[in-house]
VMD Tcl script that builds the backbone (N, CA, C; Angstrom):
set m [mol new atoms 267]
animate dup $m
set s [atomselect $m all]
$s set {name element resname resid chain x y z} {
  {N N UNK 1 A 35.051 12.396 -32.679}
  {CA C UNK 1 A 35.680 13.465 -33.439}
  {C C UNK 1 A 35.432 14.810 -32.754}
  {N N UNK 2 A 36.437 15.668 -32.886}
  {CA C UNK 2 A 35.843 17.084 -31.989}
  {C C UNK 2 A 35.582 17.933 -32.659}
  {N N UNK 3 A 34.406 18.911 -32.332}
  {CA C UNK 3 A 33.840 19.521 -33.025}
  {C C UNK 3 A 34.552 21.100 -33.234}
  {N N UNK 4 A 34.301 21.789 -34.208}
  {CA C UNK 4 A 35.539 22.675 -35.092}
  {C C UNK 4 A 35.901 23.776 -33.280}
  {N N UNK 5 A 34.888 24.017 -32.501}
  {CA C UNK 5 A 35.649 24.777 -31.549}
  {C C UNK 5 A 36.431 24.246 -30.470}
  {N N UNK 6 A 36.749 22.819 -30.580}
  {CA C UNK 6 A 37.717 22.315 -30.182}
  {C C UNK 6 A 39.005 21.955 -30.639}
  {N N UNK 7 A 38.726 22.071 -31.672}
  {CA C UNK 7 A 39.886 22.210 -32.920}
  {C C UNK 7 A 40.617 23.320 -32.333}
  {N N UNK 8 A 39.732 24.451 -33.029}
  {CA C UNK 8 A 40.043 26.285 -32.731}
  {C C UNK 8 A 41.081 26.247 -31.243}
  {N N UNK 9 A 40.455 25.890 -30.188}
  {CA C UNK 9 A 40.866 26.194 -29.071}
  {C C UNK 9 A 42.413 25.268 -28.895}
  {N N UNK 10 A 42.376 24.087 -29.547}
  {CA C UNK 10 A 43.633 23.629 -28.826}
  {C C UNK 10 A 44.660 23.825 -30.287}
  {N N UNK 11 A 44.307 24.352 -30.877}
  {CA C UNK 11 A 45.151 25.626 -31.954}
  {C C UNK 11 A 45.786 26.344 -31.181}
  {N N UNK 12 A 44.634 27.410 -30.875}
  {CA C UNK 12 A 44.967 28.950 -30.065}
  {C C UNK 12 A 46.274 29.129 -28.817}
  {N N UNK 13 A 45.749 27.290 -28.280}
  {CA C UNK 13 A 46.675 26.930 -27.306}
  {C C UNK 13 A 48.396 26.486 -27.487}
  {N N UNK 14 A 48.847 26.421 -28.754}
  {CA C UNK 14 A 49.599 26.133 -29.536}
  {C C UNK 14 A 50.079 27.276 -29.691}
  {N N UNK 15 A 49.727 27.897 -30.578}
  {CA C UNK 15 A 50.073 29.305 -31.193}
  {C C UNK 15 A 50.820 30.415 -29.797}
  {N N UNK 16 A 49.717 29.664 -28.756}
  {CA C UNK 16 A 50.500 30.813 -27.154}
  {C C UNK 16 A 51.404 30.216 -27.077}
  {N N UNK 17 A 51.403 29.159 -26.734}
  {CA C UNK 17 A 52.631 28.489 -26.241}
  {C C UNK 17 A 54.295 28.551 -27.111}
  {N N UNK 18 A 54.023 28.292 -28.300}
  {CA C UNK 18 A 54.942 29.296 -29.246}
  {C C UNK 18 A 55.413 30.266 -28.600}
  {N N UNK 19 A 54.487 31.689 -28.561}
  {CA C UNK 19 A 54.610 33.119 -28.615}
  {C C UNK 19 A 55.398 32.668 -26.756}
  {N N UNK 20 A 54.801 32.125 -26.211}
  {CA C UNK 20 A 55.439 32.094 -24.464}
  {C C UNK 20 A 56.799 31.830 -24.404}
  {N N UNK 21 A 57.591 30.700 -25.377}
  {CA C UNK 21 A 58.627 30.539 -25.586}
  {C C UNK 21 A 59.616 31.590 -26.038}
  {N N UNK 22 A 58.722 32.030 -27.126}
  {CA C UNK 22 A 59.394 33.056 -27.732}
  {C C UNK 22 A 60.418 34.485 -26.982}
  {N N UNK 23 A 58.920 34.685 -26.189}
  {CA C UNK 23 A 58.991 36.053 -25.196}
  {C C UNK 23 A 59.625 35.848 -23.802}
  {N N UNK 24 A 59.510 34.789 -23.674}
  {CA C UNK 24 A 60.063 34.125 -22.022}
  {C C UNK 24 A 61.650 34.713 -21.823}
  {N N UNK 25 A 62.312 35.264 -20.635}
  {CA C UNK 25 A 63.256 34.983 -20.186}
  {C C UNK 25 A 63.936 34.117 -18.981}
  {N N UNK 26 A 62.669 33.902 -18.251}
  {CA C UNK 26 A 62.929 33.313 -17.263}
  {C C UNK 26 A 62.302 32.025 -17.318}
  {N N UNK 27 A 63.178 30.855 -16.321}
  {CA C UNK 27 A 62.471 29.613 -16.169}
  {C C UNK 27 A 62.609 29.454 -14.889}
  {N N UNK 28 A 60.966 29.321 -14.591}
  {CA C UNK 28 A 59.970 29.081 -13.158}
  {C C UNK 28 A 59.976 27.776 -12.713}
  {N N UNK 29 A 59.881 26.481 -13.458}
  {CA C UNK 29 A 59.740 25.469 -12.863}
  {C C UNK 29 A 60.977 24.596 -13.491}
  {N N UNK 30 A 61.637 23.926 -12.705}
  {CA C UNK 30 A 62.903 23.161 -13.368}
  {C C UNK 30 A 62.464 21.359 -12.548}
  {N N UNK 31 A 62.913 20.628 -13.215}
  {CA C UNK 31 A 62.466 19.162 -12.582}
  {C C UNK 31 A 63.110 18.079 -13.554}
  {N N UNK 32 A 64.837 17.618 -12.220}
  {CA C UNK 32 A 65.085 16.199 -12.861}
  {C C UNK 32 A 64.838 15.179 -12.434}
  {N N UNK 33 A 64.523 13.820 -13.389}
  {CA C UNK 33 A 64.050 12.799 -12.826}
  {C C UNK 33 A 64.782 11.670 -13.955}
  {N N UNK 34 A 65.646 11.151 -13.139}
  {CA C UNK 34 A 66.180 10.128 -14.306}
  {C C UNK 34 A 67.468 10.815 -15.566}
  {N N UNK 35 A 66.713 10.548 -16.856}
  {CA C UNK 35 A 67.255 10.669 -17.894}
  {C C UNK 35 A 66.782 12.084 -18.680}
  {N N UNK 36 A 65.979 12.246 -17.689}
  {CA C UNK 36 A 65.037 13.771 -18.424}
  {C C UNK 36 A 65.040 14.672 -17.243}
  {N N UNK 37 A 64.807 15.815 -18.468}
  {CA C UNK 37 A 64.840 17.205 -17.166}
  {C C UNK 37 A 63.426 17.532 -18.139}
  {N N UNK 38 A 62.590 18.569 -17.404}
  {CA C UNK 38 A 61.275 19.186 -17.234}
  {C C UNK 38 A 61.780 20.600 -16.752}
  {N N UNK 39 A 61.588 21.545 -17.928}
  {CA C UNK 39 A 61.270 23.108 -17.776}
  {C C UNK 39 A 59.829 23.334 -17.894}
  {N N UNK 40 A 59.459 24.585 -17.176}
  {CA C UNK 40 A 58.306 24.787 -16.671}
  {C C UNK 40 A 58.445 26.778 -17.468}
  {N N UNK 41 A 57.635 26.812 -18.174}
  {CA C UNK 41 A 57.724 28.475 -18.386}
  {C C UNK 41 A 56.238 28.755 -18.313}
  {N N UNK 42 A 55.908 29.859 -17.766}
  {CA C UNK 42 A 54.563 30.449 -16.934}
  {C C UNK 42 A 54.318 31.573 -17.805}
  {N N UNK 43 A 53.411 32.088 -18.007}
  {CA C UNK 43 A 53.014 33.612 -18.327}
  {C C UNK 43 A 51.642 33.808 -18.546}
  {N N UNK 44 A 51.437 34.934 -18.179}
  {CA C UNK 44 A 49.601 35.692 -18.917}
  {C C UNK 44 A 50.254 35.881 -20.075}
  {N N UNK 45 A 49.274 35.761 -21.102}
  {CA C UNK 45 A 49.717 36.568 -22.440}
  {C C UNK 45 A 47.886 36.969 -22.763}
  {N N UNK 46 A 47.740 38.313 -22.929}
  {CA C UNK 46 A 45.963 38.768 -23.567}
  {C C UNK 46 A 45.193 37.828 -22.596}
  {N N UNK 47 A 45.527 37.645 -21.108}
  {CA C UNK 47 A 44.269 37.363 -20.375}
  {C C UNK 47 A 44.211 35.742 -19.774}
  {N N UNK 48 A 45.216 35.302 -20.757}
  {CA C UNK 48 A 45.383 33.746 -20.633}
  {C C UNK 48 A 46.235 33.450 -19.510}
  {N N UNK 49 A 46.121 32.274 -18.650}
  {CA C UNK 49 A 46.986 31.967 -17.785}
  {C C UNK 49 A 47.637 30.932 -18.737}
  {N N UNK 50 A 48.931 30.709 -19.235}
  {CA C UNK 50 A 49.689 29.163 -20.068}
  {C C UNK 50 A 50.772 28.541 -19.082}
  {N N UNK 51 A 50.748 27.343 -18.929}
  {CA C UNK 51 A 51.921 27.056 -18.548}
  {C C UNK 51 A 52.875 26.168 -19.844}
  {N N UNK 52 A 53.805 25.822 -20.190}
  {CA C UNK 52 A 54.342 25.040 -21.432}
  {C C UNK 52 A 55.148 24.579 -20.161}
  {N N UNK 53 A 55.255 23.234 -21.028}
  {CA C UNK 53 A 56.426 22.017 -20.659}
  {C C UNK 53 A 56.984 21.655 -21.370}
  {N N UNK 54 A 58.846 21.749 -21.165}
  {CA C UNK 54 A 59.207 21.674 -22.384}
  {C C UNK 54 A 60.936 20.014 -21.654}
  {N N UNK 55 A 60.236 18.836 -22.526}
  {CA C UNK 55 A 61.407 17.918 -21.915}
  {C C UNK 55 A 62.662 17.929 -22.715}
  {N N UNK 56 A 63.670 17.731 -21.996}
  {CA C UNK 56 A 64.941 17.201 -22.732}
  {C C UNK 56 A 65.391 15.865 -21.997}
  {N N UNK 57 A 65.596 15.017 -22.910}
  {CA C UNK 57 A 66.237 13.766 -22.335}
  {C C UNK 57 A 67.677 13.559 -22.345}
  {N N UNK 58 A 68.512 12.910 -21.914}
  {CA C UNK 58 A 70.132 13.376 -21.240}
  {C C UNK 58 A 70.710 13.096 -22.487}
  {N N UNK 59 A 71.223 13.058 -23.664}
  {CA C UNK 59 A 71.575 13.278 -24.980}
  {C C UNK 59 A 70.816 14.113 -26.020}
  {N N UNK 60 A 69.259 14.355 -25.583}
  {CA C UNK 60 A 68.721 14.479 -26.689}
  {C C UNK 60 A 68.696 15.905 -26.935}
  {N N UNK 61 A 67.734 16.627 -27.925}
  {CA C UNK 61 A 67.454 17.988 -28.072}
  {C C UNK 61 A 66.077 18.415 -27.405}
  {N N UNK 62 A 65.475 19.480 -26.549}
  {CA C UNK 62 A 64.462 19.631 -25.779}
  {C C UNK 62 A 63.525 19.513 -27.158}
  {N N UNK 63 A 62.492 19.118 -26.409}
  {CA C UNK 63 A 61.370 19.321 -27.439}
  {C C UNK 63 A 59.804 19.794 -26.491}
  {N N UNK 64 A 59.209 20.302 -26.990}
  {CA C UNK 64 A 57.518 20.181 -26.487}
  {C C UNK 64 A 56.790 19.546 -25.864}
  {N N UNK 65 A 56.701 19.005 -25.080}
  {CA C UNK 65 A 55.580 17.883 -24.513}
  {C C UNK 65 A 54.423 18.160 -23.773}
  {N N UNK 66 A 53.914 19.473 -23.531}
  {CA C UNK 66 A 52.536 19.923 -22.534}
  {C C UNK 66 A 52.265 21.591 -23.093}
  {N N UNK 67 A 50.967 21.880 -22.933}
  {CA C UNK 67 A 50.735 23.770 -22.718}
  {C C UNK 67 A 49.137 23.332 -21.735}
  {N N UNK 68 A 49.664 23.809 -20.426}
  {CA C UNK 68 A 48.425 23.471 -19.840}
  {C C UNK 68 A 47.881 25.229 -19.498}
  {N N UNK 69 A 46.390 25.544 -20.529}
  {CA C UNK 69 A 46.123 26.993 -20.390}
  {C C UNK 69 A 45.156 26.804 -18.578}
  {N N UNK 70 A 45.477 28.067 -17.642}
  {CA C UNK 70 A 44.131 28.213 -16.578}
  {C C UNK 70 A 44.047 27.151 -16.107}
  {N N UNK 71 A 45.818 26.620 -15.895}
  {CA C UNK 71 A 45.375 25.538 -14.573}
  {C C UNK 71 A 45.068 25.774 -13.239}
  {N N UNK 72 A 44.873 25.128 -12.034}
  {CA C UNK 72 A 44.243 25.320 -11.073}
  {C C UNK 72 A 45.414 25.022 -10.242}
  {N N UNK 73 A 45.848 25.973 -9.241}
  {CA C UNK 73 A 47.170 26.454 -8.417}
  {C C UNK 73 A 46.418 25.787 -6.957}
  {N N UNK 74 A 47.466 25.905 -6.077}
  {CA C UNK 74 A 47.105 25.504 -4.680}
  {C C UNK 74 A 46.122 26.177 -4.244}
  {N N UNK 75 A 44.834 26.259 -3.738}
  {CA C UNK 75 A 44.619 27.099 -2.885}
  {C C UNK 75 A 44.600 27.815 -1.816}
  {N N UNK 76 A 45.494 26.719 -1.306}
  {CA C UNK 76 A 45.937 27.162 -0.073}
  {C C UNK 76 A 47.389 28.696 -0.224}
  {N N UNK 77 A 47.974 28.485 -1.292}
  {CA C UNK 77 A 48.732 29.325 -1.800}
  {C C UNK 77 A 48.580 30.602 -2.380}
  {N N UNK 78 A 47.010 30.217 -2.647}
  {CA C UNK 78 A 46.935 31.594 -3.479}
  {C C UNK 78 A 45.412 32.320 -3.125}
  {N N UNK 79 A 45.385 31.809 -1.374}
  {CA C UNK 79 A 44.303 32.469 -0.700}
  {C C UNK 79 A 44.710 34.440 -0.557}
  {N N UNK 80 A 43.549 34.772 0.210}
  {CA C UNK 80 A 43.235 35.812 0.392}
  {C C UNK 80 A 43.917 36.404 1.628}
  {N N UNK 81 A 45.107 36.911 1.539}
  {CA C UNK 81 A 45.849 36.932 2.888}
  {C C UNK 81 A 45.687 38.821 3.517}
  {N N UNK 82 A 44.657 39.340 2.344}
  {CA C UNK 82 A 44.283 41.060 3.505}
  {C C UNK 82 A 43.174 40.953 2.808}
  {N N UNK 83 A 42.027 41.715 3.150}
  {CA C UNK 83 A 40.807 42.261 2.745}
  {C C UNK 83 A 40.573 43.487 3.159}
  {N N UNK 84 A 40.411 44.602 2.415}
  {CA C UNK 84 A 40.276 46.145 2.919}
  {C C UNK 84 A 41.625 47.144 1.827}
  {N N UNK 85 A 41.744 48.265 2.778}
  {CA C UNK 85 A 42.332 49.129 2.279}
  {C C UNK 85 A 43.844 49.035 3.087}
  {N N UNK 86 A 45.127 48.656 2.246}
  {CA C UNK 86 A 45.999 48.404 2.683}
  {C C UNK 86 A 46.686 49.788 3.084}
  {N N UNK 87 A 46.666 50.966 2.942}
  {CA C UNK 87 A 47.120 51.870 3.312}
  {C C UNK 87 A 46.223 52.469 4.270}
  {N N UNK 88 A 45.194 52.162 4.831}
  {CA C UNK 88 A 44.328 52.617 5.616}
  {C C UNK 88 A 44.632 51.777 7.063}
  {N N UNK 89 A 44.738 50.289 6.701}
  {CA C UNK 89 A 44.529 49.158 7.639}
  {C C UNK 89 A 46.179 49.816 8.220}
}
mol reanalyze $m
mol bondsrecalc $m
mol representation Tube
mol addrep $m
């Protein structure tokens, strides 16, 4: 059974993912495979990294299926490409 701040947290994670939909205009990740398509909507919201996944299957109506908060990106992608003062260097 999980204990009440695991409850809390995959609440909180809910409630963003809502508000991300809500506020979103753009869609970042698109992916068909088969009978289903996979939207991908991204945002910080108050500090949070969220991603939501949202499926539609080829008749159906989209629905919800993922909110992954502070996932872990390539690193190779999202290295350190200057160090210093860019108007100086």
């Amino acid at each position: 059974m999980k204990n009440y701040q695991q409850i809390r947290t995959q609440a909180y994670k809910y409630y963003k993912a809502v508000e991300l939909l809500h506020l979103t205009t753009t869609l970042q990740e698109y992916q068909h495979t088969g009978n289903a398509e996979y939207f991908g909507f991204i945002a910080i919201l108050e500090g949070w990294k969220i991603k939501v996944i949202v499926k539609k299957t080829k008749n159906g109506n989209p629905h919800f299926l993922s909110v992954i908060p502070n996932w872990t990106t390539n690193k190779k992608r999202d290295r350190l490409l200057h160090k210093g003062n860019l108007e100086e260097d």
